[in-house]
C-alpha positions in Angstrom: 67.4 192.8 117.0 70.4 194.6 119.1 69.5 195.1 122.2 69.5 199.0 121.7 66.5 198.2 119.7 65.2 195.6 121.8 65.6 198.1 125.0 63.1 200.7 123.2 60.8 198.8 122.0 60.0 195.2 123.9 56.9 195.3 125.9 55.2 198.5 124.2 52.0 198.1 122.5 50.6 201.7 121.7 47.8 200.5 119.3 46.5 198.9 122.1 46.3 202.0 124.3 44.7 204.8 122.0 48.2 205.2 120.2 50.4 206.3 123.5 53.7 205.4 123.7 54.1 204.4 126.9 51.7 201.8 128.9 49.6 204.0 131.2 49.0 203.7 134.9 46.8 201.0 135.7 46.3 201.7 139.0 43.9 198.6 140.1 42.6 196.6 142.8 38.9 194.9 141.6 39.3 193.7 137.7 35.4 193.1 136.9 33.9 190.5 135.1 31.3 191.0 133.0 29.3 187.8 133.0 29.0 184.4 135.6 30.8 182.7 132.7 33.7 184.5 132.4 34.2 184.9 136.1 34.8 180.9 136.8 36.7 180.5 133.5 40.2 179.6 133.6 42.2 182.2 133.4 45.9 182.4 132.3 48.6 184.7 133.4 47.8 187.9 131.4 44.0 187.4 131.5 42.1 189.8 133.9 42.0 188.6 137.4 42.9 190.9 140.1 45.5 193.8 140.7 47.9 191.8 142.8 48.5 189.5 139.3 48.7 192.0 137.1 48.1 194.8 134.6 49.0 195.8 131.2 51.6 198.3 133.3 52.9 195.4 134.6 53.4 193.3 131.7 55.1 196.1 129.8 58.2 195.8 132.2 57.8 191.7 132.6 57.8 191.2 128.7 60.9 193.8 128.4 63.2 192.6 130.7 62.5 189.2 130.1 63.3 189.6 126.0 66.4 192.3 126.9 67.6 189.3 129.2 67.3 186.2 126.9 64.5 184.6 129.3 61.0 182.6 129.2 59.1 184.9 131.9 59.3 187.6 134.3 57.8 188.5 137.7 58.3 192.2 139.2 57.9 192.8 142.9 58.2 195.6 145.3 62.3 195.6 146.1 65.4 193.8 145.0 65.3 191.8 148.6 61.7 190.7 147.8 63.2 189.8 144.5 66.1 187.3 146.3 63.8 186.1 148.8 61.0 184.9 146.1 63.4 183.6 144.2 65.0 181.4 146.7 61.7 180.4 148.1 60.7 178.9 145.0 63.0 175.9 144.7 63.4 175.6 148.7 62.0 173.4 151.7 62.9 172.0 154.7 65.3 169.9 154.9 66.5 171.5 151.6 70.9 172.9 151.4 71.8 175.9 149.8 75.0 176.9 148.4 75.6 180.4 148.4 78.8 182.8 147.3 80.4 184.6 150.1 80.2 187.6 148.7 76.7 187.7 148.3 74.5 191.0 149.0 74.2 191.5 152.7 70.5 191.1 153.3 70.6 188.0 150.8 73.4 186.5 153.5 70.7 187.5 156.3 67.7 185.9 155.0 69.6 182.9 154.4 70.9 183.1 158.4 67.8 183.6 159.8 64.1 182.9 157.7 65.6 180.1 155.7 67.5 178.6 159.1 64.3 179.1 160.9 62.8 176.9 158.0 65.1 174.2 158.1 67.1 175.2 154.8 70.9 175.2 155.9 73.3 177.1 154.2 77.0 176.7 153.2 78.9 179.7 151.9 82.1 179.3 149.7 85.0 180.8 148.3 84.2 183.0 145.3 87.2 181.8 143.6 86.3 178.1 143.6 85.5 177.4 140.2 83.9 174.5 139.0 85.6 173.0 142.7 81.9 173.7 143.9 80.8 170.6 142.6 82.6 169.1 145.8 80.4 170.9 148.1 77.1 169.5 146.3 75.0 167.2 148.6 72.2 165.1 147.9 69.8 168.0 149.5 71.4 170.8 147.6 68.6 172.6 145.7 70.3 175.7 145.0 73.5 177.6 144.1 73.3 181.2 144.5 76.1 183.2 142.7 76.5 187.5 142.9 79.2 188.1 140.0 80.6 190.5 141.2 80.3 189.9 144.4 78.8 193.0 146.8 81.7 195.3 148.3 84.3 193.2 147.2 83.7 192.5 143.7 84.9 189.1 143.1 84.0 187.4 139.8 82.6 184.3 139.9 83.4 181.8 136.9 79.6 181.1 136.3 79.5 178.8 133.7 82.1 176.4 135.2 80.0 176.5 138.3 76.7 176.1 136.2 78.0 173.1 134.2 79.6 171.3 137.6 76.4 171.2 139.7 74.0 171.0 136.8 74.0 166.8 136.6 73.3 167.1 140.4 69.7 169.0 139.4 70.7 172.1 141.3 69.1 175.3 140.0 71.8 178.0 139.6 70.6 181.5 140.6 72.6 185.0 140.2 72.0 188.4 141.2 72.7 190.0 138.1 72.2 193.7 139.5 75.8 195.0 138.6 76.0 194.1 135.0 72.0 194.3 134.5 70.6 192.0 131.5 72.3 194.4 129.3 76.3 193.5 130.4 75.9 189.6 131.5 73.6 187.4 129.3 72.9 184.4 132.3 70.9 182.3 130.2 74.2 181.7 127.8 76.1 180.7 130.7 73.9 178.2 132.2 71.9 180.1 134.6 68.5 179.3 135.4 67.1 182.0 137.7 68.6 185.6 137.4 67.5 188.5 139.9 67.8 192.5 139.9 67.4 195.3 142.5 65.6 197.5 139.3 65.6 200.0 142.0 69.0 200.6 140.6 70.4 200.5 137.0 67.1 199.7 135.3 64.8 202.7 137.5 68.2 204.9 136.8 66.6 207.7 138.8 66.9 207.2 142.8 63.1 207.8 142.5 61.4 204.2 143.1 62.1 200.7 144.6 61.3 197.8 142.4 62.6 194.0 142.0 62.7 192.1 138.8 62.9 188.1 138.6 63.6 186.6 135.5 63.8 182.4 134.9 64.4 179.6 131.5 61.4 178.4 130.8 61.9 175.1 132.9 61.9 177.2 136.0 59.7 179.7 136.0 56.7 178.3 137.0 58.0 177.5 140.1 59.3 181.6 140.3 55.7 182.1 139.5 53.8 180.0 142.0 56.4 182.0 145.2 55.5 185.1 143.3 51.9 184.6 143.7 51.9 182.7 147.1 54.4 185.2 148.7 51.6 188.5 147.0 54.7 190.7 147.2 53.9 192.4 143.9 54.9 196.4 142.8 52.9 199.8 143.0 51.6 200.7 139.5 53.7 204.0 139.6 57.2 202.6 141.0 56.4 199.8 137.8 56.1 203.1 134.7 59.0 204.1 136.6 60.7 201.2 136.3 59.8 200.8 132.8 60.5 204.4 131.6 64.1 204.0 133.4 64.6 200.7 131.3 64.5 202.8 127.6 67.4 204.6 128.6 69.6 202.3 130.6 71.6 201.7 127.4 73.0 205.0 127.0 73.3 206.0 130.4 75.3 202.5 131.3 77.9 203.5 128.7 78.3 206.8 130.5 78.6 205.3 134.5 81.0 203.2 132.6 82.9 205.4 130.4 83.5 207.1 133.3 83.9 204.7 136.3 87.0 203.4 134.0 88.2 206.7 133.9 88.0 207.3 138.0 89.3 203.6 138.7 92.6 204.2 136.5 93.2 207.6 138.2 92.4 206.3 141.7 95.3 203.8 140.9 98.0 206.5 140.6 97.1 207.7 143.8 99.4 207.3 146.6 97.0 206.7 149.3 95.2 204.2 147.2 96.5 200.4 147.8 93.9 199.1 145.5 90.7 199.3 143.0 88.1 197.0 143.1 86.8 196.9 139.6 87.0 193.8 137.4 87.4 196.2 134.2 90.8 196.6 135.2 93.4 194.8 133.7 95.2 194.0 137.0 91.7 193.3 138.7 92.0 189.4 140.0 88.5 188.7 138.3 89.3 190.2 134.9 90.1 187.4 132.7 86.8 186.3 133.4 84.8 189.3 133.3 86.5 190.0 129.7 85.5 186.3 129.0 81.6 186.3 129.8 80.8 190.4 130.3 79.7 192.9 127.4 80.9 195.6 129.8 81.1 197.2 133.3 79.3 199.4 135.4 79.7 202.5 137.4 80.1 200.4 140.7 83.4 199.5 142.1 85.6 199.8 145.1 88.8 201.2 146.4 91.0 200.1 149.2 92.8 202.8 150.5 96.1 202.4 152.3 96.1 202.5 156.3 94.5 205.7 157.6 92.5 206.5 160.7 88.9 206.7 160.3 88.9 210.6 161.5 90.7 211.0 158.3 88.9 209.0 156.0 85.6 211.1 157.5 87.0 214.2 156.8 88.0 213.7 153.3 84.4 212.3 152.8 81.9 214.8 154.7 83.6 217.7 152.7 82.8 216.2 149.3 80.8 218.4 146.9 79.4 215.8 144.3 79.3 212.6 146.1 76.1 211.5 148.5 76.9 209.1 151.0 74.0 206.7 151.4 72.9 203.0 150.5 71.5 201.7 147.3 73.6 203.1 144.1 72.8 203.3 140.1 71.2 206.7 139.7 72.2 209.6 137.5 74.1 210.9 140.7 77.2 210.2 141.9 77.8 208.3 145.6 80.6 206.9 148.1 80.5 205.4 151.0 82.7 204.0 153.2 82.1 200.0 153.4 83.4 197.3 155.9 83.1 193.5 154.4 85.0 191.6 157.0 81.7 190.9 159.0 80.2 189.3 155.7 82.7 187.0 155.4 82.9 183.3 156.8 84.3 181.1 154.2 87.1 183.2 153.0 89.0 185.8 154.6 88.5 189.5 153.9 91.6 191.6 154.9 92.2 195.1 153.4 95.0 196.7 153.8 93.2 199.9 155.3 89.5 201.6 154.5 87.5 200.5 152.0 85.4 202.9 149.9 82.3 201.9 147.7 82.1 204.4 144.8 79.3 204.8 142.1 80.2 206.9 139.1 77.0 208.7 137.9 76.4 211.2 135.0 78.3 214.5 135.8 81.4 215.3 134.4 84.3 212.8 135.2 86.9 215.6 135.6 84.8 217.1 137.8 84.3 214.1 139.8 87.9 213.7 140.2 88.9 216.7 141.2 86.2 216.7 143.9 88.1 213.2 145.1 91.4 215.2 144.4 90.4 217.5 147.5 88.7 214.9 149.6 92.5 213.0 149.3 94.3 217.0 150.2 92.2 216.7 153.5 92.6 213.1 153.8 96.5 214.1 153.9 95.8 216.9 155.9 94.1 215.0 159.0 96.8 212.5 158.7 
């Protein structure tokens, strides 16, 4: 099946559930047993244990991202963080190395600094740009490489299966925050990835209304996702999960409208004279784009604009008197967003050095002309505060 199809109909099981379409809301804590017997029987994954392991709800959204993605198993928990932090605990110890992408997601960069450090787990961050070169930085005690293609703010590409195939004899376990190009853009599993994570709070809930994370592994590794999932007992509210999983039917068609019309902002925002660049690997003169066009199915509504030198009294007042754009954190809702970003303190392997403010820019559903000609008089008072 396509994954149109797939998208609509992985995970539902409506005969089992009186004929609904949807799962229902399980909303559980005690699962009863009904005899001595079947309360010390083994029990596997889907049989009925306890709330915190999981409900049909539950296993509605593991069984369709995992097929949508191309992988052996899924666990769900409460935020895309809880998602990076499970993930990376599963395959880590002390005295264990990680190799992680200096791009990466902020907090991801911060867990690594501090609760990983504090474990004993050191980290080394490297060039985006390195190619299968990361081989070089391998150790004997490197457990994990941690890829974010594109990278967060700054939207480098990563060549993934170069880097997969280089530090694959060494027994590392290649992770990647697939949250940009969600399982429907970037198939990991058929670029030698073993672990792939998403903030569902964005693309795949598609509705600013609920946090969620979504870990999906191969099947050699996800027992070891599994175990951190359960040890860790960082597991998802029954109502952010139907969110989740109601989001995820229509992700399809809304992706093909964020980028439909992200393309559309990014190749106007390059005419502009205050611009000095777009971030956005869709681009034919984006850095990355050989290699997004190689491994991506397409792009999403996220991407970046340098703009040229400007004070920041100028950059505000363009912003604060825009009409269809919110300014706050998290992205991939119907609604439209911008916010100024800064990614110089992210960096320590490679330099970051725009030529002036950086802006982070979500394209949502409205209207595209409309967008821009909200932007058009953001840039007219941009000009004017000059």
């Amino acid at each position: 099946m396509k994954d149109d199809t797939i998208i609509t109909h992985s995970g539902r099981h409506p005969e089992r559930h009186f004929g609904v379409v949807n799962t229902p809301v399980f909303r559980a804590s005690t699962i009863l047993n009904p005899t001595v017997a079947d309360l010390k029987a083994p029990k596997g994954l889907r049989d009925p244990r306890y709330g915190r392991r999981g409900t049909p709800t539950v296993f509605t959204l593991e069984d369709a991202v995992a097929e949508l993605e191309g992988a052996h198993g899924t666990v769900v928990t409460p935020s895309g963080l809880a998602a990076v932090t499970t993930a990376l605990l599963a395959f880590l110890q002390t005295g264990d190395h990680v190799l992680m992408v200096d791009c990466v997601y902020g907090p991801a960069r911060r867990f690594a600094n501090t609760f990983l450090k504090r474990m004993g787990i050191e980290t080394t961050f490297f060039d985006p740009t390195i190619g299968a070169g990361v081989a070089e930085l391998v150790r004997d005690n490197t457990k994990v490489l941690y890829l974010e293609a594109p990278g967060s703010q700054t939207f480098d590409m990563q060549d993934v299966p170069a880097m997969s195939a280089a530090v694959r004899p060494r027994g590392v376990k290649v992770l990647i925050d697939n949250t940009w190009a969600t399982p429907l853009f970037f198939k990991p599993y058929e670029h030698g990835v073993d672990v792939s994570i998403h903030a569902g709070t964005k693309y795949i809930v598609g509705h600013s209304d609920a946090m969620i994370g979504v870990v999906t592994a191969n099947e050699e590794s996800f027992d070891a996702v599994r175990d951190s999932f359960d040890t860790l007992g960082a597991c998802a509210g029954p109502d952010d999960v139907y969110l989740a999983t109601r989001g995820l039917r229509t992700m399809a068609v809304r992706l093909r409208q964020h980028q439909a019309t992200a393309l559309k902002m990014a190749q106007w925002l390059q005419t502009r004279p205050e611009v000095s660049r777009v971030l956005y690997p869709a681009l034919p003169e984006d850095p990355g784009h050989a290699i997004w066009k190689r491994d991506f199915l397409g792009a999403s509504g996220l991407f970046g604009v340098v703009l040229k030198p400007v004070s920041d009294t100028a950059v505000a007042a363009m912003l604060d008197g825009l009409e269809l754009y919110g300014m706050g954190a998290s992205w991939g809702g119907y609604e439209s967003l911008i916010l100024p970003t800064d990614a110089r303190p992210y960096r320590t392997a490679t330099a970051w050095a725009p030529e002036g403010p950086t802006l982070r820019i979500h394209a949502g559903l409205e209207d595209v002309g409309d967008l821009i000609a909200d932007l058009e008089s953001g840039f007219g008072r941009l000009k004017q505060a000059t």
